[in-house]
C-alpha positions in Angstrom: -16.0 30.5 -32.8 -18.9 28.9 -34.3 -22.1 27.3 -32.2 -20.1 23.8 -32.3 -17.2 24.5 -31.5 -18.3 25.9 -28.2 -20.7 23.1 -27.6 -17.6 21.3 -28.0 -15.0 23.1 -25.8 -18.4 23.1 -23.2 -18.8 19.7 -23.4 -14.3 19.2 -22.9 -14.7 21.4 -19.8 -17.5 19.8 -18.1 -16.1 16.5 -18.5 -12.7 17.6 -17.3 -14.4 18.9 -14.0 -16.1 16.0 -13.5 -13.1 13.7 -13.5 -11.4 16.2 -11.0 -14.4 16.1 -9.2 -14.1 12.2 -8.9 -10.5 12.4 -8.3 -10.5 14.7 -5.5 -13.3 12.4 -3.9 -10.8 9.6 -4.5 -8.2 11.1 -2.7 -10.2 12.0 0.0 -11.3 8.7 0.9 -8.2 7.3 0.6 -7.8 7.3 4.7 -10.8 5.2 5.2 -10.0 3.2 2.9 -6.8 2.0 4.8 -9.1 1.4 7.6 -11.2 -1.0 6.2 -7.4 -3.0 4.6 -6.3 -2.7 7.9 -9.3 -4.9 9.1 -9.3 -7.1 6.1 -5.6 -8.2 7.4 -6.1 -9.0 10.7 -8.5 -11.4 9.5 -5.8 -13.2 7.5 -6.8 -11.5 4.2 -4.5 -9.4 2.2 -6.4 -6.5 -0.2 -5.1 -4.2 -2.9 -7.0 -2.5 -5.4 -6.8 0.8 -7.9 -9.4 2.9 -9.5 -7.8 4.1 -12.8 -10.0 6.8 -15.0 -9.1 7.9 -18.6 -10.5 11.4 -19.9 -9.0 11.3 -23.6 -10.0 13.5 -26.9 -9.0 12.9 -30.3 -8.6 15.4 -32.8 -7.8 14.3 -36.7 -9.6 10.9 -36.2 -12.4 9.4 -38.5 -14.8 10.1 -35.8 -13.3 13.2 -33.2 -14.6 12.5 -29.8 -13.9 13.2 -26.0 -14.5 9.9 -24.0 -14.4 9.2 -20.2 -13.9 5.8 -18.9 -12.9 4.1 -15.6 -12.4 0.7 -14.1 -12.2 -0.5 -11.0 -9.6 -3.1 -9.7 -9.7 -5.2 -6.4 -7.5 -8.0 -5.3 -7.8 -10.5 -2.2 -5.1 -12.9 -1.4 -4.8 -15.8 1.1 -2.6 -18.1 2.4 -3.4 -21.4 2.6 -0.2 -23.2 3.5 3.2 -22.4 3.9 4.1 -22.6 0.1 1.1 -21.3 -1.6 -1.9 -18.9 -1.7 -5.0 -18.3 -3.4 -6.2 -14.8 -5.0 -9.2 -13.8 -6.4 -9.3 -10.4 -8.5 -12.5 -8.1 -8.9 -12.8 -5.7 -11.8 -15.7 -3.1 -12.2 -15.7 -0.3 -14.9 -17.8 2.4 -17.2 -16.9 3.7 -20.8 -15.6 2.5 -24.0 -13.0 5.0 -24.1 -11.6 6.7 -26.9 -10.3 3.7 -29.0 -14.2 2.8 -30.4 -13.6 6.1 -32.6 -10.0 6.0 -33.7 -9.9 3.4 -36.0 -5.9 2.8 -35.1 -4.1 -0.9 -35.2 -2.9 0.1 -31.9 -5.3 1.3 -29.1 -4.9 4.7 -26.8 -6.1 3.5 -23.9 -5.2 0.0 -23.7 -7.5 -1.6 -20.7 -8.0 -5.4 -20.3 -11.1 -4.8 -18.5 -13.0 -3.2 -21.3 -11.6 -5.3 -23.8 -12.7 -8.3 -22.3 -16.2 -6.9 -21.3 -16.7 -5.6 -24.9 -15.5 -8.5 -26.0 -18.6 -10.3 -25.6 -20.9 -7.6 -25.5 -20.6 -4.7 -27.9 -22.7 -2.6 -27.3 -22.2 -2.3 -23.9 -21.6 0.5 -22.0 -23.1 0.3 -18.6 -19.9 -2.4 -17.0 -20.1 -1.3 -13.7 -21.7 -4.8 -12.4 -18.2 -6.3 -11.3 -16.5 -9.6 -12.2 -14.4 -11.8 -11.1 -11.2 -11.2 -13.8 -9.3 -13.8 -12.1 -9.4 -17.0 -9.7 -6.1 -18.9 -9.0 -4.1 -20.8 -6.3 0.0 -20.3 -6.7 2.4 -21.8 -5.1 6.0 -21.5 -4.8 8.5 -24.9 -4.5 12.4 -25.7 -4.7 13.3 -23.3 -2.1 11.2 -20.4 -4.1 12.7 -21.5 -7.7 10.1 -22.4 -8.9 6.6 -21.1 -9.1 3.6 -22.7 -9.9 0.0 -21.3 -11.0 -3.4 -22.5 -11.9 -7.0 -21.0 -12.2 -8.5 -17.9 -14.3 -5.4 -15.5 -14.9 -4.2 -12.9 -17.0 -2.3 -14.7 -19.2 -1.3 -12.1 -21.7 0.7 -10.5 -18.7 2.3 -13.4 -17.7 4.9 -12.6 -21.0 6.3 -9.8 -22.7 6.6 -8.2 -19.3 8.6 -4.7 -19.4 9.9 -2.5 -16.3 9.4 0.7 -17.9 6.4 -0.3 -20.7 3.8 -2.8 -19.2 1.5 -0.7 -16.7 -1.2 1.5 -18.7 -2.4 2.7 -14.8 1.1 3.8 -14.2 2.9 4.0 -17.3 2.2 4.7 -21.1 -1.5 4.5 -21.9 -0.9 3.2 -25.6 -1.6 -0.9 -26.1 2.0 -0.7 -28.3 3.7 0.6 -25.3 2.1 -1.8 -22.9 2.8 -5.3 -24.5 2.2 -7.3 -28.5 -0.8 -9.1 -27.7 -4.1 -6.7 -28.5 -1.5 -5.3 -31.1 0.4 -8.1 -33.1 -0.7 -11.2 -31.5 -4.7 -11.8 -30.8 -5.4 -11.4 -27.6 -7.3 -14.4 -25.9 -11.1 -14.3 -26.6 -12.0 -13.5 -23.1 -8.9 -12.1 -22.5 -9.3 -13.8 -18.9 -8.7 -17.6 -19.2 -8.1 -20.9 -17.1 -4.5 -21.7 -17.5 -1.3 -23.6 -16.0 2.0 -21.3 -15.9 5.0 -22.1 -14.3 8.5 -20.3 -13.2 11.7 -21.5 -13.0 14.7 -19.5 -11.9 17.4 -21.7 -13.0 20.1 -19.6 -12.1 20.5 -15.9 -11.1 20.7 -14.5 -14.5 18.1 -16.4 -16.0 14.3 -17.4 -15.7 12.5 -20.0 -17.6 8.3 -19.6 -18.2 6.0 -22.0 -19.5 2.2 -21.3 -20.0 -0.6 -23.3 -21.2 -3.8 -21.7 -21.2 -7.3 -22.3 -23.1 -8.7 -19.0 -24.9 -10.9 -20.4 -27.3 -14.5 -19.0 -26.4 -15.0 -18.6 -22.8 -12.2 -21.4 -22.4 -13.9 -23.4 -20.2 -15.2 -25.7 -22.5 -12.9 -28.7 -23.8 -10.1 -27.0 -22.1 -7.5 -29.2 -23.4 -8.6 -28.6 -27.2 -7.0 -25.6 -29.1 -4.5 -24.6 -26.9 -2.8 -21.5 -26.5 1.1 -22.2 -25.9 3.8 -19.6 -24.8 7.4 -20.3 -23.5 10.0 -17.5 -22.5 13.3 -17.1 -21.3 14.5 -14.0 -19.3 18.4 -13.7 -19.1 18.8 -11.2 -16.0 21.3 -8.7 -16.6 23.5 -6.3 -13.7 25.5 -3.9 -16.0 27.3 -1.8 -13.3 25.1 -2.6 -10.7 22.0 -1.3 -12.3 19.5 -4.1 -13.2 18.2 -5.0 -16.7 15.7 -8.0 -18.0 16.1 -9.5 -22.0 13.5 -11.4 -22.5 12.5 -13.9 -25.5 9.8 -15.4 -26.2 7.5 -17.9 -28.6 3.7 -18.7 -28.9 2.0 -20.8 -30.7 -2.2 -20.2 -30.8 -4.4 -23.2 -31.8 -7.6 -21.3 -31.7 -10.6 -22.3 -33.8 -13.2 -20.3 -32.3 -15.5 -17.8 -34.8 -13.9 -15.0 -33.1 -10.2 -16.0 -33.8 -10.6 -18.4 -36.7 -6.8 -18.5 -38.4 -7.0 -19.3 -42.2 -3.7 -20.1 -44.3 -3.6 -17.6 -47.3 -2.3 -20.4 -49.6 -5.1 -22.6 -49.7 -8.0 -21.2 -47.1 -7.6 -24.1 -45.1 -7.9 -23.5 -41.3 -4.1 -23.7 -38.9 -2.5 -22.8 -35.8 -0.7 -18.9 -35.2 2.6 -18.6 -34.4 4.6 -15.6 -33.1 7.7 -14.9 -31.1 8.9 -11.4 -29.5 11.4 -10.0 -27.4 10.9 -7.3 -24.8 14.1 -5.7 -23.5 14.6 -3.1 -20.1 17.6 -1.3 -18.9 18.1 1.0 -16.0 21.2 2.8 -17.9 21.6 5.8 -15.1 20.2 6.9 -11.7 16.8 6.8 -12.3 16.7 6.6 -16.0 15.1 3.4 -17.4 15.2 2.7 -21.5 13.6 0.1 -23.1 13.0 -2.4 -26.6 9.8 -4.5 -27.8 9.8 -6.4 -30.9 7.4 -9.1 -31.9 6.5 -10.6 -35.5 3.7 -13.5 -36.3 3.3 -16.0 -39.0 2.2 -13.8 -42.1 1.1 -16.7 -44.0 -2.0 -16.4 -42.4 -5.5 -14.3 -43.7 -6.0 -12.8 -40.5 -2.6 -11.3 -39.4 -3.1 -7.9 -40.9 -0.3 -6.8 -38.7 3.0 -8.9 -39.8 5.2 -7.1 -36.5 5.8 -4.4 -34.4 8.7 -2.7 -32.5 8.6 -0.1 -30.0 11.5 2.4 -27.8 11.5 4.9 -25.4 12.2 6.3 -22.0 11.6 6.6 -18.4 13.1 9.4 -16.3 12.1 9.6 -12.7 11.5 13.0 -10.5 14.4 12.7 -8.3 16.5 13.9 -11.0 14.6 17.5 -10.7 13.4 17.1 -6.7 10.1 15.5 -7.4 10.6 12.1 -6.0 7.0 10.3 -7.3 6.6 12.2 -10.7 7.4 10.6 -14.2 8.5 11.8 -17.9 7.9 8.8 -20.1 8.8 9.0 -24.1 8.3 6.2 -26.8 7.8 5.7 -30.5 6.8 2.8 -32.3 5.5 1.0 -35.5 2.6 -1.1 -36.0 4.2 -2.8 -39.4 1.3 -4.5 -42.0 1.6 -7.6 -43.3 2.3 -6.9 -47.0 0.6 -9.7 -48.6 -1.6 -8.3 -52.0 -4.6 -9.8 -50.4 -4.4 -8.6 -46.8 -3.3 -5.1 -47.9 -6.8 -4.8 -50.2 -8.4 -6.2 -47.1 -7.7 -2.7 -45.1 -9.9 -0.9 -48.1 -7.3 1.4 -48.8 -5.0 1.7 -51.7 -2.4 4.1 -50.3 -1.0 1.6 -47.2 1.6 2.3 -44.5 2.7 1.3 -41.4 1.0 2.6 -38.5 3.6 4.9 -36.1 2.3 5.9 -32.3 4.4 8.6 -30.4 3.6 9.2 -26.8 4.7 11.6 -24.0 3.2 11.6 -20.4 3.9 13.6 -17.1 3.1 11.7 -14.3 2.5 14.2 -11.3 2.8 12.3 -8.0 0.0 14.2 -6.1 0.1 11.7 -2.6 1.6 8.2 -2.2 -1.4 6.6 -3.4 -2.7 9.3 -6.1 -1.0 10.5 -9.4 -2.5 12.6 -12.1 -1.1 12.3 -16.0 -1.3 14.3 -18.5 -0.7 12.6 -21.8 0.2 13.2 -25.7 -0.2 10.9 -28.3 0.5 11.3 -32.0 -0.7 9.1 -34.8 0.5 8.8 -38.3 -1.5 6.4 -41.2 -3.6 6.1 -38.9 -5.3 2.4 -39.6 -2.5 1.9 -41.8 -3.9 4.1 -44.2 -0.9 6.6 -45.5 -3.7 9.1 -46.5 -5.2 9.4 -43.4 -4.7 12.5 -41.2 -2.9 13.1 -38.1 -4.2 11.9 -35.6 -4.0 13.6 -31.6 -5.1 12.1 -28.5 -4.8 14.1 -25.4 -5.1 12.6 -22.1 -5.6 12.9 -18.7 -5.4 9.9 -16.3 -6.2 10.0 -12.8 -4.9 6.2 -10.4 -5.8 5.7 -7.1 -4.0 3.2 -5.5 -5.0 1.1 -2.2 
């Protein structure tokens, strides 16, 4: 073994201690940390939070690299009426993580923290000042049919959601295995935006969404201009008692900021996005969860280097072996380019392919609050570059939950 590759496999191993070192710290507050919760609610305050931390190393990518990154997540919710409540999310963090180096369509480590943090500031890597992510009242009417919210949100979880693909602190880390936007669809330029979304449950079997939100810059200014439109449907399915959610869904993004300018191939003038997906789960056993994503957007359109993706896979939970809080998760997917001559020369490549992410993770549930995952991820054309090598991300994710 050479001088560098020892530097390396030292540098692997110290930051692998570290992150144990954290996690055990984590896990040994965890009891005063249900103190102070305890005290928060007898004052009429509900709190949650997590502290989620990637340790991930890449081998075959433009730039190899072993990255640690964390972020911290806390929630306080009131009520303040019968019907509705107000709740006001904190978020904290430290690291890039892994993606900065990979060069992938698709990211690894999918976080909406970081993304929004680096967002509008590059070059930073010091993020541990927190923020407040989101600020909204909601409110629930017609004998709890329908909901109502309005403030700061996530809006790019308010769709697409998936039972068994939609929780990179619980789930698969990879953005493809999460949800479309960050992959297909732009996510909103501060990822965090003001927005109206409401929820009807027309029936038992079926859910109607509506949200209009504001992503254009900071999205505070002329909040009614450029508007970012998605509607969904979720038909609610109970196939021998065992529950299942197919959802469709449209947007349409009227953006015109520098950072998401959409340009019509055709004649360079500027236009509106449009996409639509659908995002199928199904518990098909005891304790076995599959599930489906597709999504496609307007490839008429300069920008849209990505024409689609789809995604499968797997969730099989412990009981089925004795381990009641540990998870086996397993998924493939495609990150599909948009095969227009122009966008194509735009990746700098002339051998082009569709990007394809595999993932595997065992979730080990160490307490009721603390797991530990160990994660795979395989990466072919990587970029959409057919020539590109291989590319290997191993993981480890410690969540702490609160």
């Amino acid at each position: 073994m050479n001088c560098s590759n020892r530097r390396d496999s030292h540098t692997k191993t110290l930051a692998l201690l570290g992150i144990t070192g954290i996690i055990l710290s984590w896990n040994a507050t965890s009891q005063a940390n249900e103190t102070v919760i305890d005290e928060f609610k007898s004052s009429g305050i509900d709190i949650s939070g997590g502290i989620t931390s990637f340790l991930q190393s890449s081998d075959g990518a433009p730039q190899n690299a072993t990255a640690l990154s964390y972020s911290l997540d806390l929630g306080f919710e009131a009520a303040v009426s019968e019907h509705g409540k107000v709740t006001i999310a904190l978020e904290a963090g430290d690291g890039k993580g892994i993606d900065a180096t990979l060069g992938s369509l698709s990211t690894a480590a999918y976080d909406p923290y970081l993304t929004n943090i680096t967002a509008s500031n590059p070059d930073s890597t010091n993020l541990v000042v927190p923020s407040v992510s989101q600020l909204y009242y909601e409110g629930d009417y017609s004998e709890e049919n329908l909901v109502a919210t309005i403030g700061k949100i996530d809006v790019n979880g308010m769709f697409d959601e998936n039972a068994y693909a939609n929780d990179e602190t619980d789930q698969f880390m990879s953005g493809i295995f999460v949800r479309s936007s960050g992959t297909d669809f732009a996510e909103l330029d501060q990822y965090y935006a003001p927005a109206v979304a409401l929820q009807y449950s027309a029936a038992k079997w079926v859910d109607l969404s509506f949200i209009a939100a504001n992503g254009n810059g900071d999205g505070f200014n002329d909040v009614f201009d450029y508007m970012y439109l998605v509607g969904q449907i979720n038909f609610k399915a109970n196939f021998r008692n065992r529950p299942g959610n197919y959802r469709f869904y449209a947007i349409s993004d009227h953006r015109r900021s520098a950072q998401t300018p959409f340009t019509k191939i055709s004649d360079g003038s500027k236009t509106s996005n449009t996409g639509w997906g659908l995002s199928f789960d199904q518990a098909v056993a005891d304790h076995v969860g599959l599930f489906a994503r597709y999504s496609s957007q307007d490839d008429g359109i300069a920008e849209n280097i990505v024409k689609s993706s789809w995604s499968l896979g797997t969730l099989l939970e412990g009981t089925l072996w004795g381990r009641d809080r540990d998870t086996i998760g397993i998924a493939y997917g495609s990150v599909n380019l948009n095969h227009k001559a122009d966008l194509v020369a735009a990746l700098g490549t002339s051998n082009n392919g569709d990007e394809t992410h595999t993932e595997a993770f065992y979730k080990f549930g160490v307490s009721r609050q603390f797991t530990l995952t160990v994660d795979v991820q395989v990466i072919n054309n990587n970029g959409g570059n057919a020539a590109a090598d291989t590319v290997t991300v191993a993981g480890l994710r410690g969540q702490l939950n609160f």
